[in-house]
C-alpha positions in Angstrom: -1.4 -16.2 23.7 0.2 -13.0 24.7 -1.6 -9.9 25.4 0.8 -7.6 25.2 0.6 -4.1 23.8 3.4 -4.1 21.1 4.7 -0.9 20.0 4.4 2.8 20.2 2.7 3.6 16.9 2.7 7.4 16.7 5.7 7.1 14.8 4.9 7.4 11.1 7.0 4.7 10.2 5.7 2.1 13.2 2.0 3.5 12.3 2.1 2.0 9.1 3.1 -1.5 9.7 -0.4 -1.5 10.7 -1.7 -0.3 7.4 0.3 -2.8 5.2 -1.2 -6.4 5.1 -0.1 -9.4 3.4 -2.5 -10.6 0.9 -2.5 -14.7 0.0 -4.6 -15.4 -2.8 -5.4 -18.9 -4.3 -5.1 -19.4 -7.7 -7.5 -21.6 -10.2 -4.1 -23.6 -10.9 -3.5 -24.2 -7.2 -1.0 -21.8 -6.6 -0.4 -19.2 -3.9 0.0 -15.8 -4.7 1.8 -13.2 -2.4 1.3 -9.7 -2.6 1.0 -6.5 -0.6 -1.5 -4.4 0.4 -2.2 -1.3 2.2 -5.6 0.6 3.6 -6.1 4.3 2.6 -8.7 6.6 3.9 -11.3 8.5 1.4 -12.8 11.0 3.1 -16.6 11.5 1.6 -18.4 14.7 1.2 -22.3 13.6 2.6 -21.1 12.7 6.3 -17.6 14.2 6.4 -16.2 10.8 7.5 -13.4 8.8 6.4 -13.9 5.2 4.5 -11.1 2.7 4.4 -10.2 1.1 1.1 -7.6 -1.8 0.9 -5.5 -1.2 -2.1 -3.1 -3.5 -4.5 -1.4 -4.6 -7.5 -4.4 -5.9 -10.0 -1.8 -8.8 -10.5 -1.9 -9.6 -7.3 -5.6 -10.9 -7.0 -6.7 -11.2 -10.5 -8.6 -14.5 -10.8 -8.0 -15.9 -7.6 -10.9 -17.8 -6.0 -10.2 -16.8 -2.5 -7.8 -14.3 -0.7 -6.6 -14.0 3.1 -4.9 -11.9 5.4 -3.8 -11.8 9.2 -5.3 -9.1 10.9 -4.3 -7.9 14.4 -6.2 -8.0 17.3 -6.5 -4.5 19.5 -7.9 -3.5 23.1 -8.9 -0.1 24.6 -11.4 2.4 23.0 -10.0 6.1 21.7 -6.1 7.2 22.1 -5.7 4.6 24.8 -6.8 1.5 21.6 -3.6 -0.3 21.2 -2.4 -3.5 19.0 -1.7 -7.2 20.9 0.7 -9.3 19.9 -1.7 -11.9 18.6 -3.7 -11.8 15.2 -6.8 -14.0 13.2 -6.5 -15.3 10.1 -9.0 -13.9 7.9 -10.8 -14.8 4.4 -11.5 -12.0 2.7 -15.5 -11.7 1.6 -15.8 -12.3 -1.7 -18.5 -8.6 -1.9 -18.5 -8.1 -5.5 -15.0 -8.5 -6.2 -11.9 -6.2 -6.6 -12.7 -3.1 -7.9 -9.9 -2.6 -11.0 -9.0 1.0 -12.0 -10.8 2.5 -14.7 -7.6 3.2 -17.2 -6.1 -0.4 -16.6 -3.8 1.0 -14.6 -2.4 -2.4 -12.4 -4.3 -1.1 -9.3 -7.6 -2.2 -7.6 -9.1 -2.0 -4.3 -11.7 -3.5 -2.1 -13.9 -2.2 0.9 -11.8 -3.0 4.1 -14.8 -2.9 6.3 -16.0 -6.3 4.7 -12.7 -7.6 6.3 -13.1 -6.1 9.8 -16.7 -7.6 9.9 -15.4 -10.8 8.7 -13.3 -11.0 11.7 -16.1 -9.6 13.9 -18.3 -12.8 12.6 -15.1 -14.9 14.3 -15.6 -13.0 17.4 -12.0 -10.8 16.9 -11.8 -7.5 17.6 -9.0 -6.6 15.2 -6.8 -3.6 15.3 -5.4 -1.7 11.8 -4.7 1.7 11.2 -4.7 3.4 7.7 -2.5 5.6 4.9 -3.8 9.4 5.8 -5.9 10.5 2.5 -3.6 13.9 3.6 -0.3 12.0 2.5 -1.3 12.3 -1.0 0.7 15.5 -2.4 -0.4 18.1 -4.3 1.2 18.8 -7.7 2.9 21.7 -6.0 4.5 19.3 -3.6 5.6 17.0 -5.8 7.2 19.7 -8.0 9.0 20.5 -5.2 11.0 17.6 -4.3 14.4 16.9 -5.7 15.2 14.3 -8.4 16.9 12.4 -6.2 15.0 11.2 -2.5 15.2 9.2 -0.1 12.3 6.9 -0.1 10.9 3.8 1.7 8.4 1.0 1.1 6.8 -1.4 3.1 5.7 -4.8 2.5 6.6 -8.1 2.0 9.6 -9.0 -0.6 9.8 -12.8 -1.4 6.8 -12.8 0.3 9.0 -12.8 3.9 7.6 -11.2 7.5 8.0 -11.3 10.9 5.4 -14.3 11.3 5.6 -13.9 15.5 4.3 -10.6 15.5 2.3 -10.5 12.0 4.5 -7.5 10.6 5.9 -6.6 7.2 9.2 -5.1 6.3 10.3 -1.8 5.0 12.9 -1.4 2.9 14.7 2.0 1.6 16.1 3.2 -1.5 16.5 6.5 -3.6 14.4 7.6 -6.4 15.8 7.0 -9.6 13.6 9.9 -11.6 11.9 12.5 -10.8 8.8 11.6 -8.7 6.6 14.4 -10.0 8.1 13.4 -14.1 5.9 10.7 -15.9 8.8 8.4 -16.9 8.8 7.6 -20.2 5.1 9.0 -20.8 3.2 6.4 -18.7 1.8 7.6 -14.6 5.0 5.7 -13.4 8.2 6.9 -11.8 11.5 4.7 -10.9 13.1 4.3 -7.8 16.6 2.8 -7.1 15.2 0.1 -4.8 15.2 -3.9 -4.5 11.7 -5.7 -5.4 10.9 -9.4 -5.2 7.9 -11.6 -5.1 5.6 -10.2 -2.7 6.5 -6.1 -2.9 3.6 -5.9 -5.8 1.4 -3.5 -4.1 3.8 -2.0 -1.8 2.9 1.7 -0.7 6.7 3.5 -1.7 6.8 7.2 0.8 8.9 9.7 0.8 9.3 11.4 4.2 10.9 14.5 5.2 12.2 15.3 8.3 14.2 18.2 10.0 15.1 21.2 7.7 15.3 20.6 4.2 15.7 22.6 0.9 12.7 23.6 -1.4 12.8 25.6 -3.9 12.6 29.0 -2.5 14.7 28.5 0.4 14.1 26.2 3.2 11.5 24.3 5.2 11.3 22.0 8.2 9.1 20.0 10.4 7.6 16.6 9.5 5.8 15.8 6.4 5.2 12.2 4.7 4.2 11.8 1.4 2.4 8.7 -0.8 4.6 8.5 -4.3 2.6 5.8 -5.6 2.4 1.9 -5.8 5.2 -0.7 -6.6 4.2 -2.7 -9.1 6.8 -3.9 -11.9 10.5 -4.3 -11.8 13.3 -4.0 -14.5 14.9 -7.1 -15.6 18.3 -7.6 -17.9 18.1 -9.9 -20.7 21.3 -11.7 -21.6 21.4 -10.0 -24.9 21.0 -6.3 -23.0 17.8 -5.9 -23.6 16.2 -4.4 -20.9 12.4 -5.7 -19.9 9.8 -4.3 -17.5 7.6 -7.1 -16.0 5.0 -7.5 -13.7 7.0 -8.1 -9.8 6.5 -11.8 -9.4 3.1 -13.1 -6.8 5.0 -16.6 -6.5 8.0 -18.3 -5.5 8.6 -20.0 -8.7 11.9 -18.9 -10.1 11.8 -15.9 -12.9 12.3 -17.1 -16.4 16.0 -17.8 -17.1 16.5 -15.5 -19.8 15.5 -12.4 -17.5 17.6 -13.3 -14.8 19.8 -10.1 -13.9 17.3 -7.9 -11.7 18.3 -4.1 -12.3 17.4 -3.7 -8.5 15.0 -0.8 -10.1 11.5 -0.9 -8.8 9.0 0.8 -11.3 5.7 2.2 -8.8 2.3 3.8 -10.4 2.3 7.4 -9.1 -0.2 8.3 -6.4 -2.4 10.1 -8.3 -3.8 7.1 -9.9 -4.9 6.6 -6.7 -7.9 9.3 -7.5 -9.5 7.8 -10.0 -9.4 4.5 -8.4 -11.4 5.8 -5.6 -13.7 7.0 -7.5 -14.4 3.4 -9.2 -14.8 2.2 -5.3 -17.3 4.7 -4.2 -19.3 4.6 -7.2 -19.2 0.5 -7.6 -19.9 0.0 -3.2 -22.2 3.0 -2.8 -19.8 4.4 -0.4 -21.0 8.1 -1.1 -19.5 10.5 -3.2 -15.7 11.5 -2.7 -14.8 14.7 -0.4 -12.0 17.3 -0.3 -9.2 16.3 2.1 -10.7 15.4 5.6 -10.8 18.5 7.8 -9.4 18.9 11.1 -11.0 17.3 13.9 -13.4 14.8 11.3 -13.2 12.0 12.8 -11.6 8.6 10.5 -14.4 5.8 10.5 -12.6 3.4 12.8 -13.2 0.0 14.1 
């Protein structure tokens, strides 16, 4: 077993390999099904902390008995607390379920610090990291992005990973409407990216780096924002009918008559997110939901 430290996750990209997991869950029928999920942090308003809540496609885990996930293991305390190369295999505690979102919307989440002390109770001392609550944009941001972005997911399409080192894959695309535009009426946009089995529940970001154009003028620096949650995918029927259906949790083959993918990924907009959040605090007694964490509040960590 090696205890090396692996990477250098300052990087906003490298930093959230460690907040995407990939999520196993058995199925009544005996099947397995793959999803994504990610960890986001709610900052609450009583102790001006941060609370981590695992977050995925409803599809994903809905009636399954049991679900796992490999978790890393970490050493060091503070900025010098780094991931090793090695990871446990954890099952999920069953709490009081998966917390769906209020609207139906194909999200639910689940308190991540059942998971840590799971792993804690098998003597690991696991290492993760989490989606800033800060990445969320405002309307204002949102307004101001172009139709057309570049944007990036990360997860695990046909359910694939680098096994070795326990990390998912990102994959990047452009956004095929407007990311602050309801598409068709429903909290969804579209983006011009490839989904298979395993991306449900993929966190899909849009990051923005250098100088680039806003509406005014110009801005630069460094900003990352959450534009939702990838959930469903467009398929063409023979006939040229065009079909929006749930991305696949198993490897069993998509039914023949929907077999040309449009490669178009259809994600829930982040700010379903809120609402879901609130289901979590209220249903866990997690406190009640702050502002965006202030500088120098400390996340509540492992």
């Amino acid at each position: 077993m090696g205890q090396r430290n692996m990477v250098d996750v300052r990087p906003v990209s490298t930093h959230l390999l460690f907040a995407t997991l990939r999520l196993e869950a058995d199925l009544p029928d005996g099947r397995t099904s793959v999803g994504t999920g990610f960890m986001i942090h709610w900052s609450t308003a009583e102790a001006r902390r941060q609370v981590p809540v695992l977050v995925t496609s409803t599809h994903v885990v809905h009636g399954a008995t049991s679900v796992r996930t490999r978790l890393h293991l970490g050493v060091g305390t503070g900025d010098d607390r780094h991931p090793l190369d090695d990871s446990v295999d954890v099952t999920l505690p069953p709490v009081s379920g998966w917390t769906e979102h209020p609207s139906g919307q194909d999200l639910c989440g689940y308190p991540f610090l059942a998971a840590v002390q799971a792993a804690r109770l098998l003597g690991a001392d696991v290492y993760w990291r989490a989606v800033p609550e800060s990445f969320m944009a405002s309307e204002a941001e949102l307004t101001a992005l172009s139709a057309l972005e570049r944007v990036f997911m990360v997860g695990y399409p046909s359910g694939l990973y680098d096994q070795t080192h326990n990390l998912p894959l990102l994959r990047h695309g452009y956004t095929s409407s407007h990311p602050a535009v309801d598409f068709g009426g429903e909290p969804v946009a579209l983006a011009d990216i490839a989904c298979f089995p395993g991306s449900s529940g993929s966190p899909v970001f849009v990051q923005k780096q250098g100088v680039w154009s806003v509406p005014k003028g110009v801005a630069m620096g460094d900003r990352t924002h959450l534009l939702g949650v990838m959930a469903s995918m467009l398929l063409r029927k023979e006939t040229g009918e065009v079909k929006v259906v749930p991305i696949p949790t198993t490897t069993v083959g998509l039914t023949s008559v929907y077999s040309v993918p449009l490669n178009l990924g259809r994600y829930i907009r982040a700010n379903e997110l809120w609402p879901l959040r609130d289901a979590v605090f209220e249903r866990y007694g997690l406190g009640t939901p702050g502002l965006l964490p202030v500088e120098g509040v400390p996340p509540v960590l492992e």
